[in-house]
C-alpha positions as CSV (number, residue, x, y, z in Angstrom):
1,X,20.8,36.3,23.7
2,X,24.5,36.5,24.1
3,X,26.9,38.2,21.9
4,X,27.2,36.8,18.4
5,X,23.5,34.7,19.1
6,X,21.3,35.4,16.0
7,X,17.7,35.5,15.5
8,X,15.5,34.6,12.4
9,X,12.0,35.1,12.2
10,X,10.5,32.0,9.9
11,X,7.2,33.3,7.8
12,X,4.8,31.9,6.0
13,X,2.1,32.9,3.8
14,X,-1.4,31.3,4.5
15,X,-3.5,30.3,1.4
16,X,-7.4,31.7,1.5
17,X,-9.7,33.1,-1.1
18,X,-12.0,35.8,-0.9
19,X,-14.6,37.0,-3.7
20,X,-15.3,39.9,-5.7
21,X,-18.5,40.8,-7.8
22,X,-17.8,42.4,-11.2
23,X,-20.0,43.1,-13.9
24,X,-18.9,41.2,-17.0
25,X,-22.0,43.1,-19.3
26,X,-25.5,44.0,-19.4
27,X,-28.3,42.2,-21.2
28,X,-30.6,45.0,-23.1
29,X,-34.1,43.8,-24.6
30,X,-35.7,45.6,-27.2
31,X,-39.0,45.2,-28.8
32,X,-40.0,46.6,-31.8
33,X,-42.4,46.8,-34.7
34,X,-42.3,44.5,-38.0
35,X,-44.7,45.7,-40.9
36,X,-45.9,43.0,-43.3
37,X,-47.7,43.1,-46.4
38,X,-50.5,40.7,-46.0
39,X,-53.6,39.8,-48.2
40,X,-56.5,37.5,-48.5
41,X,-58.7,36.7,-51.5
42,X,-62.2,38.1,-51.2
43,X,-65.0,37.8,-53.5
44,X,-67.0,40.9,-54.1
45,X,-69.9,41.7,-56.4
46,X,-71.5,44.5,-57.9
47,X,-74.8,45.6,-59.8
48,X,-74.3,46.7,-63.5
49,X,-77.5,48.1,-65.1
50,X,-78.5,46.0,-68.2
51,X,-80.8,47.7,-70.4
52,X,-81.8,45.7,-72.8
53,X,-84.2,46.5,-76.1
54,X,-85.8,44.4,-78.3
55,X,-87.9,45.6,-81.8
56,X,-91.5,45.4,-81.4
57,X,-94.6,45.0,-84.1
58,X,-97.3,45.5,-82.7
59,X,-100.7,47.4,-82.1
60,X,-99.8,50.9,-80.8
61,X,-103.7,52.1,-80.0
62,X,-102.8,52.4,-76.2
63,X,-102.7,56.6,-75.6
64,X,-99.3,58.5,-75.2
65,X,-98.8,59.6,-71.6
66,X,-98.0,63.0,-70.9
67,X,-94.5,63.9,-69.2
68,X,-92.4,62.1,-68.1
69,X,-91.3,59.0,-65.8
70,X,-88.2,57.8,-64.0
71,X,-87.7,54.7,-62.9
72,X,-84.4,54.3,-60.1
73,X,-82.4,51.2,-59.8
74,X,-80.3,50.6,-56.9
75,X,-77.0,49.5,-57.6
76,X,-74.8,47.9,-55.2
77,X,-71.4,47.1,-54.6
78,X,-69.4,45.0,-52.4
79,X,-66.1,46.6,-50.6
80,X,-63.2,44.5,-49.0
81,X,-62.5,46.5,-46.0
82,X,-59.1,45.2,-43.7
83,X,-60.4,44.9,-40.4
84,X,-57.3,44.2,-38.2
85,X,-57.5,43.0,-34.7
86,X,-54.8,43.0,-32.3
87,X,-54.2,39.8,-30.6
88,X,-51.6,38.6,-27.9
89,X,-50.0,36.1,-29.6
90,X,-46.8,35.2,-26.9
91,X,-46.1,36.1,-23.7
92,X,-41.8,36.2,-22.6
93,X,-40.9,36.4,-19.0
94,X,-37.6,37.8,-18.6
95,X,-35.8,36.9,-15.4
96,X,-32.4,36.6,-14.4
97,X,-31.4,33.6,-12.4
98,X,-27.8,32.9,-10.5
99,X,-25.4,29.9,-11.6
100,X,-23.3,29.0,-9.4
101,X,-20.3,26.3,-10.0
102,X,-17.4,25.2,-8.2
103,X,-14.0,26.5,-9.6
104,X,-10.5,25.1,-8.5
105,X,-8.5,27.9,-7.3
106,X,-5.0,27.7,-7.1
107,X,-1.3,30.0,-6.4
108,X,1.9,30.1,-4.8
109,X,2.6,30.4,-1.3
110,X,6.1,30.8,0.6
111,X,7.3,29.6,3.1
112,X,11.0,30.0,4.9
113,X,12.8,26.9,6.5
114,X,15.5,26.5,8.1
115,X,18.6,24.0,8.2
116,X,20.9,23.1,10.2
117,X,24.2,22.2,8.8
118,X,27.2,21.1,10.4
C-alpha cells in the first residue's frame, strides 16, 4: 500500500445458539399419615340372670336337706373388638420424563459495510 492508501477490516457477527441446563426447582414428595375416626354398628348380647319366684301352697312333707347347695350360671357377654388390617389400597409411580419443544430464538447481529461514494 502506498502512502495515504487505507485499510478497513469489514466484520461480522455470525448467529448460532448453544444450550445451557439450569435447574428451575426441585419436586419433593412426602407421604404421611391421616388418622380417622371410624365406626361400624355391631350387635352384641349379654346374659342377665333372672331369678324369678313365685308363692307356693302346697304339701311340704318332702325332708329338709342338710347344708347347703350352689348352683353356677354362666353368664356371657359379647365384645366388639376393632380388628384392623392393613391393605394396599394404590400404588403411584413417580418418574420424571423430558419435554422437549421447539423454541424460536432470536437477536441482533452486526455487520459493517462499506460504500463507495463519489
Amino acid at each position: 500500500m502506498g502512502d495515504g492508501d487505507m485499510r478497513w477490516e469489514l466484520k461480522t457477527e455470525d448467529f448460532s445458539v448453544v444450550k445451557r441446563s439450569t435447574t428451575n426447582g426441585v419436586a419433593r414428595l412426602r407421604k404421611y399419615v391421616v388418622l380417622e375416626d371410624k365406626s361400624a354398628p355391631v350387635r352384641v348380647c349379654r346374659d342377665e340372670l333372672v331369678v324369678d319366684r313365685h308363692s307356693a301352697s302346697g304339701d311340704a312333707s318332702a325332708p329338709f336337706w342338710a347344708g347347703e347347695s350352689y348352683v353356677e350360671i354362666p353368664l356371657i357377654t359379647e365384645v366388639a373388638v376393632p380388628v384392623l388390617t392393613p391393605r394396599i389400597y394404590e400404588v403411584v409411580r413417580v418418574r420424571k420424563v423430558t419435554i422437549c419443544e421447539t423454541n424460536s430464538v432470536g437477536g441482533v447481529t452486526r455487520t459493517e459495510k462499506l460504500e463507495v461514494i463519489r
